[in-house]
Every structure is written in structure tokens, then in C-alpha cells.
N, C-alpha and C positions, 0 to 999 in steps of 0.2 A: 504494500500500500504506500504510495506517496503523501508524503507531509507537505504541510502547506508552511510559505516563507514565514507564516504567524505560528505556527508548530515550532519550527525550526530554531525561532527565538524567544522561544519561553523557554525562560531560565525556573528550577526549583531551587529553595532556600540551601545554600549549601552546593549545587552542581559549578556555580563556579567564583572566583574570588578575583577581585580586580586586585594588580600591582600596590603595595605600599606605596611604591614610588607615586603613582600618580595621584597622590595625597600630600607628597613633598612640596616643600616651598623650593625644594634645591633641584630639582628636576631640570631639565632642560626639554623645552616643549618641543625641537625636535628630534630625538632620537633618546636612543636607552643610554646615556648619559647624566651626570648632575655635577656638582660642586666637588660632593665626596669622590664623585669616581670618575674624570673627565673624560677616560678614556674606555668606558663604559663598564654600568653598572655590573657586579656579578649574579648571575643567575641564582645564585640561593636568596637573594633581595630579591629579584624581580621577580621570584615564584613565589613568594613570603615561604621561604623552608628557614627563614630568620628573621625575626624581630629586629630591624634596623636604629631602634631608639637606642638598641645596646651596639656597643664596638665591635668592629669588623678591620681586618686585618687591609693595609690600602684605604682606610676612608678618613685620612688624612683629620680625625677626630672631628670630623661632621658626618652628624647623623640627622635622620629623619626629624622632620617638623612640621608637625600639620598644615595646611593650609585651609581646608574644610573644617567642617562639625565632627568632633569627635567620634559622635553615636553614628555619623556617617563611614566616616574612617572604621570606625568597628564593625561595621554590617558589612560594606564594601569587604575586607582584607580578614576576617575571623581574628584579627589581632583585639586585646582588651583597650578600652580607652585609657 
């Protein structure tokens, strides 16, 4: 059976979690880049497999800072506010 394009992009709570990064005020709006990591972020940040507000090995002691509503930041990324 085919889904339809409105199938397709219904998300359920938990199927998918947006970037931390794109919650950063250090982000760079174009590419997977920021402050902390110019020469691009590493993949266990950009898949949240790590809580960015704590130190990372290269992030030059800038870390994550919201730019959004917390409770946003928290539903978006499964991280705590």
C-alpha cells in the first residue's frame, strides 16, 4: 500500500529528535559547523549521543546555549532543560 506525502511526515513522540545544535546560539546557519567546532561539529553532538552543555574534547570550552525555550529545546533533543 502507498502512503501518502501526509503519512510520510507524521512524526510519533519519540521517532525522531532534532540536533542540539540547532538550539545553539553558536551554530552556524550554514552548514554543520559552530564556534566550538569550526571545522565541523562531531557526530556524537549532532546525533545528541552527548549532552553538549558538558565538555567535549576540541570545543575549544564553548558549549551549547540555548537560543529557544527550554521546554522546546527539551521536546525537540530528549535532553533535560
Amino acid at each position: 500500500m502507498k502512503s501518502t506525502i501526509e503519512e510520510r511526515l507524521l512524526w510519533r513522540d519519540g521517532d525522531f529528535k532534532l540536533s542540539q545544535c540547532a538550539f545553539c546560539i553558536h551554530k552556524t546557519p550554514s552548514d554543520a559547523t559552530c564556534a566550538a567546532f569550526p571545522t565541523g561539529i562531531p557526530l556524537p553532538i549532532l546525533r545528541n549521543q552527548m549532552d553538549h552543555r558538558n565538555g567535549y574534547d576540541g570545543d575549544r570550552s564553548i558549549r551549547f546555549q540555548p537560543i529557544a525555550d527550554s521546554d522546546q529545546y527539551h521536546a525537540a533533543t530528549g535532553f533535560p532543560s
